[in-house]
C-alpha positions, 0 to 999 in steps of 0.5 A: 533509511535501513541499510543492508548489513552483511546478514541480508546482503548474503540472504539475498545473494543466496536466495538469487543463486537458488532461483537462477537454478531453479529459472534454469531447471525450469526452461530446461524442462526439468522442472514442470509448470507445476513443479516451478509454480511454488518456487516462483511465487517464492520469488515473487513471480507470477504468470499471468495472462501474457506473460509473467509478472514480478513483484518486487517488494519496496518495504514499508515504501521507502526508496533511494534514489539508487533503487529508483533508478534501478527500477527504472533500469529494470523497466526500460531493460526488461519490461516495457518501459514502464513499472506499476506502483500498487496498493502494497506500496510495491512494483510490478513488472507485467511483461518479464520473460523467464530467461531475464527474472534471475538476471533481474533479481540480480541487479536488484540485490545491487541496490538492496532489493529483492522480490522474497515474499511478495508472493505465497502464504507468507508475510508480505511486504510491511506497509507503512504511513508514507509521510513516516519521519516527516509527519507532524502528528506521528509520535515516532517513526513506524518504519523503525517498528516495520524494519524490525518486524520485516527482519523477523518475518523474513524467512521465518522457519514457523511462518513461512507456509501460513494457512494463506497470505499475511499482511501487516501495516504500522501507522504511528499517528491518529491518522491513519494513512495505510488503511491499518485496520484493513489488515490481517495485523495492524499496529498503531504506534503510540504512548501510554499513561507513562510515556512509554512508546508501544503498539495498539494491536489490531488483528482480523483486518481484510478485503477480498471475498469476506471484508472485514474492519480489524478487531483492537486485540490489545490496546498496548503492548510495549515496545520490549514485548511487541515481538513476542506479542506478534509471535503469539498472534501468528502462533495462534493463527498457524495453529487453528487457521483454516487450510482446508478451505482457501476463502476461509484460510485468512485470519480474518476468518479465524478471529470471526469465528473464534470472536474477538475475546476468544481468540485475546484469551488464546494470544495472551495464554500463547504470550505469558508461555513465550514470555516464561520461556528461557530468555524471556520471550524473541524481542531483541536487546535494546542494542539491536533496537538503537541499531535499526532506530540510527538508520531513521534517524531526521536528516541534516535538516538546515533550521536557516530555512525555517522562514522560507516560503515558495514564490506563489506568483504562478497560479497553477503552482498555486493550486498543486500547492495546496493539494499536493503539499502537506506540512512537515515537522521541520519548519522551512521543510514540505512533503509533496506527493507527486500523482501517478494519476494523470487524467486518462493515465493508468492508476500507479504506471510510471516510465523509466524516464519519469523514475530516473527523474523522481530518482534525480529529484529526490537525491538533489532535492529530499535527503535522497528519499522517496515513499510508495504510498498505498494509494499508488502515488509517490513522496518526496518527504523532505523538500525545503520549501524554497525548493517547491517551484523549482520541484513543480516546475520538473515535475509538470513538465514530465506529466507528473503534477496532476493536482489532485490529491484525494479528489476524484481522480485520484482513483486506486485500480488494480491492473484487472482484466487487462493484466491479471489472469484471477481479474473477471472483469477490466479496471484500467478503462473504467478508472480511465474513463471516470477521470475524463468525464471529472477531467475539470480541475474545478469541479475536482476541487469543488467535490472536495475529498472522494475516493474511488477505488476499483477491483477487477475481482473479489480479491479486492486488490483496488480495495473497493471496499474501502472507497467512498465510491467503490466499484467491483467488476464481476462475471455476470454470464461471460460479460463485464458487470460493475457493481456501485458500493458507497460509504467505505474508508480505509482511513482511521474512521475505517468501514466497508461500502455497501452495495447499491444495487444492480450492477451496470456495463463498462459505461453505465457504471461511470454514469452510474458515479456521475449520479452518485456525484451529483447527488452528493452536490444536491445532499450535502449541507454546504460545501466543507462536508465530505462525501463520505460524512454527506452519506453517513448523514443520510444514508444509502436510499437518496443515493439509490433513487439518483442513481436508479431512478 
């Protein structure tokens, strides 16, 4: 994984001693509340309902051990015992006092972590496939393509004060894992007629008020242009993006509005003028890409395990097995998700103690790495396979081997009304009470693949969107309203839910999916058929008369 050079260690030291004076002016009362509020958010520091909140950024969502341990430090010292894993493939801390957030920020830098733009009309946290450099299908390594572009998004003298927030995602395989075409910018890594590895681009991607599915903008630009190409897409955005308007300020808007063609038309006129400018463009010297590349490189993967298999006498080892564990690239090697969703658990929240045993497990057991995935779980990459009782067996007994992956339960939620002072209505008890009512592993498994995902407002941070069932809290006259939306996905087969119809309270809504769930038993042509191909096939009216009757 990247390692800081003396560059971004001497940023963030900087960027740590500003912000301790600006914490310091602020409870001094020198600064005002608004004077401090575009400061903080700088640092990723918001002030919610009870108190404020820090995002601190996880780029592209890999992890040491060290950095694990230091959020767990973080939680157990300055929070509540506890952190929040979010759909950014980031950690929040909803309970942080002013007077500690310098003192915090800190302790991160110590571990090579910071909060810097996890917050404002910047570009955000890059987000990436979790299983990157473990994956059998990728055709390389996208944390490369994200370091790279973390490294010239930060601090950026053009971009750092955007029409509104800046999101990218980069996948490098068919399957798409980070719902990149839900992004203001997604890359697909991948190979043209020549071999030559490049990006596929897709711009105008979104959730929030006015979804949309990304746009392909260009179906390859190579790896020595992809920079320039970036630029040129941001330029164009700076330049024309709503800022009048804060619901149309997104680049979503933009590239609707100008069409797809047009807005290609004004990226390739902005791309050949860069490309003709003395020095040919922004992309870095193929010395700095090998740079960047050597800290990806595979870890010392032992080939003597590569018969190795896990003993499969305990039959609920059997069962975390095939839900939890994807194969690897790596003969003898596994990754294995650990689930944030424990039935009646809050969606993405872990303990102090269980991050210091992730921390542990994965020093001794995955080559000193962890990922952040966007649905709110986490990943050991690289486990040898003779390692995955042992693994399972530290994980049950910390409540961290819920076996189930994509099912039911396994339900993205942002924090909602609970935390969140923009929420109209709460996440956590709707997300709660569903999984209790599909509490049955058997059942879960039966269902098969179904994902929930729940927003406590139209900023979409539960990416309801694109769930196979999404659920969308609104204020309907001072009480909590649910809309019911099928037939979203954030995957490669990328598309937006459609509302049902009326809303529903706090506990119609989970009969309401109770419905909806049983009639997909009822519709679906056998059991190897999805939810999601189950409702394309026959469409929303079945649907609709199960669930209103």
């Amino acid at each position: 994984m990247y390692r800081y050079d003396h560059y971004d260690q001497a940023m963030v030291d900087a960027r740590v001693a500003e912000f301790r004076d600006q914490c310091a002016r602020r409870l001094s009362g020198e600064l005002t509340e608004d004077q401090f509020k575009p400061l903080r958010l700088m640092n990723g520091l918001y002030l919610q309902l009870h108190a404020y909140m820090l995002r601190v950024a996880i780029p592209y969502g890999t992890l040491s051990g060290a950095q694990m341990r230091m959020l767990a430090q973080v939680a157990r010292k300055y929070d509540r015992g506890y952190g929040h894993f979010t759909t950014r493939q980031n950690i929040q801390y909803n309970w942080i006092k002013l007077e500690d957030a310098g003192t915090i920020l800190a302790e991160l830098a110590t571990v090579e972590m910071h909060a810097i733009q996890t917050s404002g009309n910047c570009i955000r946290n890059i987000s990436s496939d979790q299983y990157a450099g473990a994956a059998a299908d990728e055709v390389a390594d996208p944390r490369v393509w994200a370091e790279l572009i973390r490294q010239w998004s930060s601090f950026h003298p053009e971009f750092s004060y955007l029409p509104r927030k800046f999101k990218i995602a980069v996948i490098a395989a068919n399957e798409d894992r980070a719902a990149m075409k839900l992004h203001d910018i997604g890359l697909q890594v991948v190979r043209n007629d020549a071999g030559e590895l490049g990006c596929a681009v897709y711009v105008g991607g979104g959730m929030g008020r006015t979804p949309m599915v990304g746009p392909l903008i260009r179906e390859f630009v190579g790896a020595d242009a992809l920079m320039t190409y970036l630029e040129a897409c941001l330029r164009v955005y700076n330049r024309y993006g709503r800022r009048d308007n804060i619901y149309k300020a997104r680049i979503k808007i933009l590239v609707h509005d100008l069409g797809p063609d047009e807005y290609r038309r004004q990226v390739e006129e902005e791309f050949a003028q860069l490309r003709a400018a003395p020095g040919g463009g922004i992309d870095p010297p193929a010395a700095e890409w090998d740079r960047i590349a050597a800290h990806f490189a595979p870890p010392p993967f032992q080939a003597s395990f590569a018969d190795d298999e896990p003993d499969l006498a305990d039959p609920d080892f059997r069962v975390w097995l095939s839900q939890n564990v994807q194969a690897h690239k790596q003969p003898g090697y596994a990754i294995a998700t650990i689930s944030l969703k424990p039935v009646g658990g809050i969606p993405g929240d872990a303990s102090a103690e269980q991050m210091d045993l992730i921390a542990d497990l994965a020093e001794r057991l995955s080559f000193d790495e962890v990922r952040v995935t966007h649905a709110q779980n986490l990943v050991l990459p690289h486990v040898p396979k003779r390692e995955l009782y042992a693994l399972w067996q530290a994980l049950d007994a910390a409540g961290l081997a819920t076996s189930n992956l994509d099912l039911v339960s396994d339900i993205i939620a942002c924090p909602g009304l609970d935390y969140c002072s923009l929420a109209n209505a709460r996440s956590i008890p709707v997300a709660q009470r569903i999984a209790e009512r599909f509490a049955d592993m058997d059942r879960q498994r039966d269902l098969g693949e179904l994902k929930i995902k729940i927003s406590g407002c139209i900023n979409a941070c539960g990416h309801h969107h694109a769930g196979h069932i999404g659920i969308l809290g609104v204020d309907r006259k001072g009480v909590e309203n649910y809309q019911l939306l099928l037939g979203g996905s954030g995957a490669e087969d990328a598309s937006l839910g459609k509302i049902t119809g009326p809303g529903f309270d706090e506990a119609g809504i989970v009969d309401a999916v109770e419905r909806t769930v049983e009639a997909y038993r009822r519709l679906r042509a056998d059991s190897s058929e999805r939810f999601l191909d189950t409702y394309r096939r026959v469409g929303m009216q079945p649907f609709k008369e199960a669930i209103y009757g």
